[in-house]
C-alpha positions as CSV (number, residue, x, y, z in Angstrom):
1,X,-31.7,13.0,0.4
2,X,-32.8,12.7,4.0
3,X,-30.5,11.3,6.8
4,X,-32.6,7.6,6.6
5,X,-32.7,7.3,2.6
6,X,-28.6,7.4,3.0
7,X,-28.5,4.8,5.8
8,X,-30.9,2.7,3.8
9,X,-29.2,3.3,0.7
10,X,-26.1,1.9,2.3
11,X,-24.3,3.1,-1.0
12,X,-20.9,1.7,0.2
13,X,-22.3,-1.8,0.1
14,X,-23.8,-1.5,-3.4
15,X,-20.7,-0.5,-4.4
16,X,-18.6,-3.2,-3.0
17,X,-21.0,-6.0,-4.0
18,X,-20.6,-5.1,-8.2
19,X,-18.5,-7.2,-10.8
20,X,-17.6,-3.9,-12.1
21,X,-15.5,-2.5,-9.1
22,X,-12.4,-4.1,-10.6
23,X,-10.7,-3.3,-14.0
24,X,-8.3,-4.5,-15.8
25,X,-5.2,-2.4,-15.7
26,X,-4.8,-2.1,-19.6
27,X,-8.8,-0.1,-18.7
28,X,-7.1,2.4,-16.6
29,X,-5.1,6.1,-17.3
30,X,-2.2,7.5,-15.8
31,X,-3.6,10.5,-14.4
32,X,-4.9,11.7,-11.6
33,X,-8.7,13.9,-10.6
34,X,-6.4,16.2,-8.2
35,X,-4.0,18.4,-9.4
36,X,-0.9,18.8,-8.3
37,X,-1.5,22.3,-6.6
38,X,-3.6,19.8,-4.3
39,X,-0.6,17.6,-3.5
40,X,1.9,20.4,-2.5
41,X,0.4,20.9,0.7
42,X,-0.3,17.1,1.6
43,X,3.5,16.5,0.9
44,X,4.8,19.2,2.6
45,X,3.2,18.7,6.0
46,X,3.0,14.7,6.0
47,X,5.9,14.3,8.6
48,X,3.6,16.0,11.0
49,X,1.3,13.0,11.1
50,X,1.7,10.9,13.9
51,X,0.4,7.7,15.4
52,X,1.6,7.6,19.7
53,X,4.0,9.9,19.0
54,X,5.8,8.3,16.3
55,X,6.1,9.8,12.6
56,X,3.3,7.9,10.1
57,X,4.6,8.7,6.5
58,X,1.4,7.9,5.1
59,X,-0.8,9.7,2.3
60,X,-3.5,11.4,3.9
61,X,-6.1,9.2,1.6
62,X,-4.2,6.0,2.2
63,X,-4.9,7.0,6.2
64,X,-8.6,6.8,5.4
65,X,-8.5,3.7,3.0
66,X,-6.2,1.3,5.0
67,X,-9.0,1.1,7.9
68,X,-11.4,0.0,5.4
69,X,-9.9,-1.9,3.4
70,X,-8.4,-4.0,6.5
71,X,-11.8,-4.4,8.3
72,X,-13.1,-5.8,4.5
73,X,-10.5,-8.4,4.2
74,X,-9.4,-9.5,7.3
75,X,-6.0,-9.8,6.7
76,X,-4.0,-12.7,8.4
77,X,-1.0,-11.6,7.0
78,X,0.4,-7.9,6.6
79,X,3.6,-7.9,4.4
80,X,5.2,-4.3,4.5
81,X,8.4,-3.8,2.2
82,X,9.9,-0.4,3.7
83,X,9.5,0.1,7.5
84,X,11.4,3.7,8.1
85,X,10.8,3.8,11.4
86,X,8.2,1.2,11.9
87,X,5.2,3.7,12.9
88,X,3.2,1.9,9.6
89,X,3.6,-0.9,11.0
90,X,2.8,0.0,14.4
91,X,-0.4,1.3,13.1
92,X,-1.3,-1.0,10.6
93,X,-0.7,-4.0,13.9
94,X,-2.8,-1.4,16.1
95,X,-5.6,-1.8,13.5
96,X,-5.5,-5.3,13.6
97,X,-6.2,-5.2,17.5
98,X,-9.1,-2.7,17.2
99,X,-10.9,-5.2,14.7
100,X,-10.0,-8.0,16.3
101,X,-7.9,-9.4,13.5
102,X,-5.7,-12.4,14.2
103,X,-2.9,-11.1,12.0
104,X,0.7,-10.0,11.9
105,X,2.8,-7.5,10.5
106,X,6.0,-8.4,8.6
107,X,8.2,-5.4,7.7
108,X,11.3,-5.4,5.4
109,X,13.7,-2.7,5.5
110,X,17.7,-2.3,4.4
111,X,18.2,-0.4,8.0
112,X,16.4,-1.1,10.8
113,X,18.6,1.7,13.2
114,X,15.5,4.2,13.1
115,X,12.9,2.1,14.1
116,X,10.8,3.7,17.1
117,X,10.8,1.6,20.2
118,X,7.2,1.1,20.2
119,X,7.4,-0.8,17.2
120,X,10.0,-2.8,17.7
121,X,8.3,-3.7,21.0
122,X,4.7,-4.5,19.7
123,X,3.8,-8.4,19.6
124,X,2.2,-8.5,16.5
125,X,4.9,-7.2,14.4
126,X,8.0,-9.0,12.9
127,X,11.1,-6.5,11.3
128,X,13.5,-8.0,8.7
129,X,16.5,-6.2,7.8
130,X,17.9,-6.8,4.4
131,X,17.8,-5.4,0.8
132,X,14.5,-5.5,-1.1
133,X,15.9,-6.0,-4.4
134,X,16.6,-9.5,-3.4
135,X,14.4,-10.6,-1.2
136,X,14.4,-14.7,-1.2
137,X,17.2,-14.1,1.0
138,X,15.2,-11.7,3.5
139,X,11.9,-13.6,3.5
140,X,12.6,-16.6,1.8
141,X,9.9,-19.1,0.1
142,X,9.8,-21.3,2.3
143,X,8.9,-19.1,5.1
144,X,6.4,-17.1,3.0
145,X,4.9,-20.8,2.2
146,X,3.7,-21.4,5.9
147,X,1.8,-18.0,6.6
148,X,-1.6,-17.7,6.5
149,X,-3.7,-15.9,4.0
150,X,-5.6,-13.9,3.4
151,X,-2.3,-11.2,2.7
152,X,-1.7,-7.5,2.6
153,X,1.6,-7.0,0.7
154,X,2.4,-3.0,0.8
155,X,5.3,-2.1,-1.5
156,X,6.5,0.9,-0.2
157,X,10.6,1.1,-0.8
158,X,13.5,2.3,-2.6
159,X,13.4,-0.7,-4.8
160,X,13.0,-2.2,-8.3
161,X,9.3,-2.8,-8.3
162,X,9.6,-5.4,-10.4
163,X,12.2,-7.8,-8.5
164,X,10.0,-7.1,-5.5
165,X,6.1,-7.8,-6.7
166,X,7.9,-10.9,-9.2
167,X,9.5,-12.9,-6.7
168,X,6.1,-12.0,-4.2
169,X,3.8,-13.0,-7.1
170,X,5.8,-16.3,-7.6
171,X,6.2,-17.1,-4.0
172,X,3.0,-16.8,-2.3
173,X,0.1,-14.5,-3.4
174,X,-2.9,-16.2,-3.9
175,X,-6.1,-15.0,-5.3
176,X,-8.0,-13.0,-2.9
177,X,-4.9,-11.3,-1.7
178,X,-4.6,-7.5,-1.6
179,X,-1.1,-6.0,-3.4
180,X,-0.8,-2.3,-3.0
181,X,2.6,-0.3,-4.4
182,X,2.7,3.2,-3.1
183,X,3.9,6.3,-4.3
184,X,3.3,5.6,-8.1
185,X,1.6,9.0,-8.0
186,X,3.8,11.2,-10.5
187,X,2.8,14.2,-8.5
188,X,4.4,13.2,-5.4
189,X,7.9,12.7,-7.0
190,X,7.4,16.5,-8.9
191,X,7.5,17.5,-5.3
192,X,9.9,15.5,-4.2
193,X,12.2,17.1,-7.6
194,X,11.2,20.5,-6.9
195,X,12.3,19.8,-3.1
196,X,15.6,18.3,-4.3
197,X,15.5,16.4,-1.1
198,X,15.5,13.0,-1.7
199,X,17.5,12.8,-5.2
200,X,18.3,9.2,-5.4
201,X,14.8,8.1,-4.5
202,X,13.1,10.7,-6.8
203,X,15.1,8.9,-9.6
204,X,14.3,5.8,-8.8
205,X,10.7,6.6,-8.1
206,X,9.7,8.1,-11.6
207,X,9.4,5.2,-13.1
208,X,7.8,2.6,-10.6
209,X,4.5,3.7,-11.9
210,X,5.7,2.8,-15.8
211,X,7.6,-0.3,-14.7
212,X,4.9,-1.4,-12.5
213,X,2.0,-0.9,-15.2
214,X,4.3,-3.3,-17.7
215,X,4.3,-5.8,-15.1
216,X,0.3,-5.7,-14.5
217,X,0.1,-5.6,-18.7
218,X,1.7,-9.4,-18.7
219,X,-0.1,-10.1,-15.3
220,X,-3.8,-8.3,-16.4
221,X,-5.8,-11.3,-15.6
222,X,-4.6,-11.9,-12.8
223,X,-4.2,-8.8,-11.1
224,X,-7.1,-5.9,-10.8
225,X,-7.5,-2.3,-9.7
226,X,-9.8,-2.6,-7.1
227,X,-12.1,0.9,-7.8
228,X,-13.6,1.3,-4.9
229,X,-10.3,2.2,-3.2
230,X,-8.2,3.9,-5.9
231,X,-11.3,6.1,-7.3
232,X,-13.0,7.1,-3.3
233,X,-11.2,10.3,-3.2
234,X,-11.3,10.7,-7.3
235,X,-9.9,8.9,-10.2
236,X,-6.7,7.8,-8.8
237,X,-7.1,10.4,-5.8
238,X,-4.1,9.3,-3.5
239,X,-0.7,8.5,-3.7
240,X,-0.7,4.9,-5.3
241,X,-2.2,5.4,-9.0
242,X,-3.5,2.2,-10.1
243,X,-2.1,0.5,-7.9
244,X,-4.5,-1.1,-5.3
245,X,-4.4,-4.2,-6.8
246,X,-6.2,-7.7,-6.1
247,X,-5.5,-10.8,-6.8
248,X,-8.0,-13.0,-8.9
């Protein structure tokens, strides 16, 4: 194919234009098109990734697909549940600058002590401290009520999945919104096992891809996998299987 067929072709636009880039999640498999002897090394080096100097604990794929998928929606509102030390959030509000986005980041976290001062300094983002398990009283309904949508909800804590996309799903997602719960690739918390670093979130962990795919069973019409994202680098090729969800 020569360099102006592929520009014409525009591939990327065909693909985002057809009925058939969502599924339901009951038309999806746990499983994933890269093995976990492709993971090993994408885990082991991802606290060298850095965005101004500050750690980004992101998925290598997710670094790719987050541009996109921000520049696609337009996102007035980014909610992130787990902020570490706020460089996701630093980038994620730096992306909404470079496209011109009038949106703002809203990060949850149970500690706030190791946030970096450029995020904690940045205009366009708002940190919460308080425990994601119950988070009416962190973000309550009535403030959730008054943002503007479209929304980017990012579920990326030690948390019961459940609690945290339930009480979002009941107090402000609309259709049209984008909800995305990381690390519900099984591979990354073999690693994590085998690394015996982080026991009580590996325990945790194990199941948010189960406990999250019961939830989207009851939910199914409601909430799709958008293809596009979860399949670019491979069926289910990043860190969040079946799990970049939107809101119908």
């Amino acid at each position: 194919m020569s360099y102006p067929n592929i520009l014409q072709e525009a591939k990327h636009k065909q693909i985002l234009s057809k009925a058939e880039r969502f599924a339901r999640i009951s038309d999806r498999v746990d499983r994933s098109d890269l093995s976990v002897s492709v993971w090993e090394p994408l885990m082991k080096n991802a606290l060298l990734q850095t965005w101004k100097d500050v750690i980004l604990w992101k998925g290598i794929m997710e670094i790719a697909l987050y541009p996109m998928l921000l520049y696609e929606l337009q996102p007035k509102v980014i909610i992130e549940i787990g902020a570490f030390n706020g460089g996701s959030a630093l980038w994620l509000a730096d992306h909404l600058e470079m496209f011109g986005i009038e949106g703002s980041v809203y990060s949850v976290d149970m500690d706030l002590s190791l946030l970096d001062d450029k995020a904690k300094t940045h205009p366009r983002i708002h940190f919460f401290e308080g425990d994601a398990n119950n988070l009416g009283t962190v973000i309550s309904p009535n403030f959730l009520s008054q943002l503007p949508h479209p929304w980017l909800v990012i579920e990326d804590a030690d948390a019961d999945i459940v609690k945290v996309v339930e009480y979002l799903h009941h107090n402000g997602l609309k259709s049209g919104d984008y909800l995305i719960v990381e690390d519900t690739n099984q591979f990354v918390w073999d690693y994590w096992s085998a690394e015996g670093s982080l026991p009580e979130e590996t325990k945790i962990g194990r199941h948010r891809l189960r406990d999250l795919r019961d939830w989207l069973l009851k939910h199914e019409d409601e909430y799709l996998v958008d293809k596009y994202y979860q399949d670019m680098h491979g069926y289910n090729g990043s860190k969040s299987w079946n799990s970049i969800l939107k809101r119908i």
